[in-house]
C-alpha positions in Angstrom: 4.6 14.0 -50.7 4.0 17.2 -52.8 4.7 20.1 -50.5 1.0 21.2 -48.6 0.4 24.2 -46.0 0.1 23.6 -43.0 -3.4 25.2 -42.5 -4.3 22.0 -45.3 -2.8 19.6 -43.2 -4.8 21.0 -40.6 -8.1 20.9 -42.5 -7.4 17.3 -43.1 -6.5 16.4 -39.2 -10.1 18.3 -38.7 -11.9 16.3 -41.4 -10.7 13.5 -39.8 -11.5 14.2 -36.3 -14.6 15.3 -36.9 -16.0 12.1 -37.8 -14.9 10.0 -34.6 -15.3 13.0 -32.3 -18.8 14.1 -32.2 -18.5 16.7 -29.5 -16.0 18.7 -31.8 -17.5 21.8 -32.6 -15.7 24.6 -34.7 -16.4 27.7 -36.7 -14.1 30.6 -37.8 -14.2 34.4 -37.8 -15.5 35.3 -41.4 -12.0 33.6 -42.5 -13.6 29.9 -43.7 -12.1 29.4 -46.8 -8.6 31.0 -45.5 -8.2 29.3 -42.4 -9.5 25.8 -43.9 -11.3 24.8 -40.3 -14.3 22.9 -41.8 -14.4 19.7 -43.1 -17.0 18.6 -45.8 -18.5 16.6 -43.7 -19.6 19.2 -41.1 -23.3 20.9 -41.2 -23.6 24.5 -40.3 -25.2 25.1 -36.9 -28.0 27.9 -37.3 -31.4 27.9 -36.3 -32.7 25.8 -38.6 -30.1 23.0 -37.8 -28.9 22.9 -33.9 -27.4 19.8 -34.6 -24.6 21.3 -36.7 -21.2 21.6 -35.8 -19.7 24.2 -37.6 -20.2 27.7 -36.8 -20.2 30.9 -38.8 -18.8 33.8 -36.2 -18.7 36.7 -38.5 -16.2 39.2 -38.4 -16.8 38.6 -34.4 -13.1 37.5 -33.4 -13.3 38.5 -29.7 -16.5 37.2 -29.9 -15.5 34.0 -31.2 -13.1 33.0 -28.4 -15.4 34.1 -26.0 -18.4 32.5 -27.3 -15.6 29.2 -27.9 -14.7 29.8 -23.8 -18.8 29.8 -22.9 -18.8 26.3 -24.6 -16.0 24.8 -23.3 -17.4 25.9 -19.3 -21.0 24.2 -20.6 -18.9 20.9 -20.7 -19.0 18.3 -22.8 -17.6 20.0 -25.9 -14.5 20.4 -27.2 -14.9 23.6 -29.2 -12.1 25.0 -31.7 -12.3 28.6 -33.5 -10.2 30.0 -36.6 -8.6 33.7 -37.4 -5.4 34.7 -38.8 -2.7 35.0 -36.5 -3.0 38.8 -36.4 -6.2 38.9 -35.6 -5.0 37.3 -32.4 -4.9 40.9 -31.2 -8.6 41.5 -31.0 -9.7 38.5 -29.5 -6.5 38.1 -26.8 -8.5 39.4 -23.3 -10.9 36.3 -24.3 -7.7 34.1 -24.7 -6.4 35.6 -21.6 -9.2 34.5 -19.9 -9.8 31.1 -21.0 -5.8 30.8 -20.3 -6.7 31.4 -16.6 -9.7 29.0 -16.3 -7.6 26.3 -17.9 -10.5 25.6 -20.9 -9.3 23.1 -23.4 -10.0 25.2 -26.4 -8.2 24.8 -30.0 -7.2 28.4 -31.5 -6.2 27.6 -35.2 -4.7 30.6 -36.2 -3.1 30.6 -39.5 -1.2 33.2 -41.8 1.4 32.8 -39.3 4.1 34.9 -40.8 5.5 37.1 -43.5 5.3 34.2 -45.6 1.9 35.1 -46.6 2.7 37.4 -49.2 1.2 39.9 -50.9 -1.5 40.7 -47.9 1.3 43.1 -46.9 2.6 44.5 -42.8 -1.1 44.6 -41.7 -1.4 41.0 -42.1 1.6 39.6 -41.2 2.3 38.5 -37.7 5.4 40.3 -36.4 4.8 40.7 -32.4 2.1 38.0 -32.2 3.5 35.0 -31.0 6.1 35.9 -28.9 3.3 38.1 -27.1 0.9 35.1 -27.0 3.6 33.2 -25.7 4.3 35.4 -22.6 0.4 34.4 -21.6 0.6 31.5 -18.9 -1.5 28.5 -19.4 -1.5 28.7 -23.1 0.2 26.3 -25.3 1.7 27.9 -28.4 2.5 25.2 -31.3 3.9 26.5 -34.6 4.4 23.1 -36.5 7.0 23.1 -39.2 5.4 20.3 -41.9 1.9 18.0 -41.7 3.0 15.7 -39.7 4.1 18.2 -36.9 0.2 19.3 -37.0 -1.3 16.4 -36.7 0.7 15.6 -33.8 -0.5 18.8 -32.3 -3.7 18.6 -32.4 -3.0 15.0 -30.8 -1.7 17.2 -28.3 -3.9 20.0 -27.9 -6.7 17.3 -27.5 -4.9 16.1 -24.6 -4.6 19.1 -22.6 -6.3 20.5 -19.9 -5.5 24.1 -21.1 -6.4 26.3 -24.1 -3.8 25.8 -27.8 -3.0 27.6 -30.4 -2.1 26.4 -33.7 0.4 28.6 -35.8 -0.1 27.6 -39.3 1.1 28.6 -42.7 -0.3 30.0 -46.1 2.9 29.1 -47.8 3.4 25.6 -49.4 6.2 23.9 -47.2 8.0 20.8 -47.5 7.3 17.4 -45.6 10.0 16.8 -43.5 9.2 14.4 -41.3 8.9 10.8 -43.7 10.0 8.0 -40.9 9.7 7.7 -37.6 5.8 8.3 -37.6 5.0 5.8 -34.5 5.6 8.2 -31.9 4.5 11.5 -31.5 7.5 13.5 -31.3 6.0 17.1 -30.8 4.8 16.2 -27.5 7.9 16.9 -26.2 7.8 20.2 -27.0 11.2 20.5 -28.7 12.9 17.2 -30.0 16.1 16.6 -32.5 14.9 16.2 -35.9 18.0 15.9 -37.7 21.3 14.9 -36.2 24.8 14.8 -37.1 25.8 11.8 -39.1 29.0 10.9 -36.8 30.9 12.6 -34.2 30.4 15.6 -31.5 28.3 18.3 -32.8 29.9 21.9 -33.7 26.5 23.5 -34.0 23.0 23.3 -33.4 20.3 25.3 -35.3 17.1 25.5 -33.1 13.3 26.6 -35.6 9.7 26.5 -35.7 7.1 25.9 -38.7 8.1 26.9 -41.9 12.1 27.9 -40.9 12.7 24.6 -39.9 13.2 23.6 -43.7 15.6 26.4 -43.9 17.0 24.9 -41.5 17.5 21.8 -42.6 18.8 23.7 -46.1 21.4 25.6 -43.9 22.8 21.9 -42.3 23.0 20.7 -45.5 25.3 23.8 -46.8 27.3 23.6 -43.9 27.9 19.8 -43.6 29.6 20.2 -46.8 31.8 22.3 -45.4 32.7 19.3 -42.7 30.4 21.0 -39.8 28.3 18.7 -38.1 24.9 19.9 -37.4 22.3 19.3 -35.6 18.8 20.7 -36.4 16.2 20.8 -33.2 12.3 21.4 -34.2 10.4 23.4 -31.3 6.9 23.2 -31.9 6.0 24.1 -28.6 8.3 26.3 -25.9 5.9 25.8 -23.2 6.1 22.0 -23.2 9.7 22.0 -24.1 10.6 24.2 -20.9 9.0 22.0 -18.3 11.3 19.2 -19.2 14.3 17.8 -17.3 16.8 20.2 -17.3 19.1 17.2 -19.1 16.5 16.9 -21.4 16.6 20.0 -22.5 20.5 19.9 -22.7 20.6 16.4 -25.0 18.5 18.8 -27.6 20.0 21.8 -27.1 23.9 21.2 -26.7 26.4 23.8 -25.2 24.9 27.5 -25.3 27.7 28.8 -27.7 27.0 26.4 -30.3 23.2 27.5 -30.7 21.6 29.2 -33.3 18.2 29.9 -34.3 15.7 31.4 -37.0 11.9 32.2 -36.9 10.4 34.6 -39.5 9.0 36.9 -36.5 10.3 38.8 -33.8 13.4 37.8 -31.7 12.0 38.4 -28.3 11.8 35.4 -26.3 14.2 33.6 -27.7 17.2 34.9 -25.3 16.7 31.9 -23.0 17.4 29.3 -25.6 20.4 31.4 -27.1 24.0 33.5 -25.7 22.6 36.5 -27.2 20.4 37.9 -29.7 22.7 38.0 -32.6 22.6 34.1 -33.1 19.1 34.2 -34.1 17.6 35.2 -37.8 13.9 36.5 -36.8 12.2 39.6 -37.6 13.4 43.2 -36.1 10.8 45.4 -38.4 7.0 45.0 -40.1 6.9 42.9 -42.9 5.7 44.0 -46.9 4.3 43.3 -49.7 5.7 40.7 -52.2 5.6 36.5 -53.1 6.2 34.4 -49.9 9.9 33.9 -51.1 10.9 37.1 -52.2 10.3 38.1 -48.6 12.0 35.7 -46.9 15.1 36.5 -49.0 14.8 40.2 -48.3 14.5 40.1 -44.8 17.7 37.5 -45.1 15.5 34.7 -43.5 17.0 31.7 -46.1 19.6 29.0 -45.9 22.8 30.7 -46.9 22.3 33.3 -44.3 21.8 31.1 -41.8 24.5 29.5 -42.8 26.6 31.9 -42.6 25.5 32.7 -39.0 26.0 29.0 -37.9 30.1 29.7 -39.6 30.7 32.8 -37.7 29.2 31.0 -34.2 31.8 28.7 -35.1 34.5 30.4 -35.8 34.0 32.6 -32.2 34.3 29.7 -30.5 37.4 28.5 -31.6 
């Protein structure tokens, strides 16, 4: 499969949902053709046509989620709303809210990261999700490939509780290509790659678009005779209510863990021994192609590589 976005993988779970689930009723805030939340399929609701269910906010984002909270206390709708990730910040007392009511409402926020390019610091989620993660009741998924998202949404339609979706701009890699009858992400955090024989000497923990780097970095170092093991963590909350020896089978001994996620490092502390085994974000993004970015802020596979053989080394 060509490498896709995972904003189009989501436009192609909504297309797909939205004819078998007739109660599904969407809209984004002036961001359409970015955040890719309508299907063809879908007529717009206006005046003229109540009967539409697709919804044309504006540059309204509080708005939005409020008006998307209002729907979801009506009843009988299940009522989804799109925005860039950093727009999160305008509409978040709304989210807040809705996160303390327990409302099952989808937040597909995309532009997730500094892998959005050229739009430069003001658009590029830095703070955002760790911040929206400290919010109780709310679900946080970042998916790393289209099959991640669809199992998400699988997910966030099944929860009694608003969701956000963290999707990319970026082309990324499918990674997931077997294993497809179970829906892995509902466990939160699961092993997607493991070691092909023996005890593992390292496991490298991601989210959405750095779990392909991560997979790059287990490839350098299994050359090098390390054996790897590469955990996806689409969603913390779900992953921390598990069994404590869940959560040790996919994690492995603390000094063996390392991480990488193209925003900021807080949060990640309770996964990790310290904050220097994770590759995240410690300053505001800039202005430049998706790549070049991630190389200059050292966010690729040689560099968390390298981490992973230093981790190593300490612990011998």
């Amino acid at each position: 499969m060509e490498p896709i976005s995972t904003r189009q993988a989501s436009n192609l779970t909504i297309a797909a949902l939205a004819n078998k689930i007739p109660n599904l009723i969407g809209g984004s805030a002036d961001l359409t053709v970015s955040n890719l939340t309508k299907s063809d399929t879908q007529k717009i609701f206006n005046r003229k046509n109540p009967l539409g269910t697709y919804i044309y906010f504006g540059v309204r984002e509080h708005t939005m989620v409020a008006s998307l909270t209002g729907m979801s206390l009506h009843g009988g709708i299940i009522p989804y709303g799109g925005t860039f990730l950093i727009f999160t910040d305008y509409c978040r007392p709304a989210i807040r809210l809705a996160s303390i009511m327990k409302q099952q409402i989808i937040y597909v926020m995309t532009h997730d990261s500094i892998g959005l390019g050229e739009d430069g610091p003001t658009h590029q989620p830095i703070e955002q999700l760790a911040s929206l993660r400290a919010i109780p009741n709310l679900n946080v998924f970042r998916p790393a490939d289209p099959i991640e998202t669809l199992e998400c949404w699988e997910v966030a339609l099944n929860q009694n509780k608003p969701s956000i979706i963290s999707l990319t701009r970026q082309n990324i890699p499918t990674i997931r290509n077997d294993d497809l009858s179970k829906n892995l992400s509902k466990q939160g955090a699961y092993i997607l790659s493991e070691t092909k024989k023996g005890k593992r000497d390292l496991t490298i923990l991601a989210t959405g678009s750095e779990v392909s780097i991560a997979i790059k970095a287990k490839e350098i170092l299994e050359k090098k005779g390390v054996k790897v093991v590469v955990v996806s963590m689409p969603c913390w909350e779900i992953f921390d209510k598990k069994s404590e020896k869940y959560k040790e089978n996919m994690l492995g001994p603390l000094n063996i863990r390392i991480a990488i996620e193209a925003a900021s490092k807080f949060g990640w502390s309770k996964y990790l021994k310290n904050d220097k085994c994770i590759l995240g974000m410690e300053n505001f993004g800039a202005s430049a192609p998706s790549e070049d970015l991630f190389n200059h802020f050292g966010l690729n596979a040689k560099e968390l590589a390298d981490l992973g053989s230093k981790i190593i080394l300490k612990k011998k």
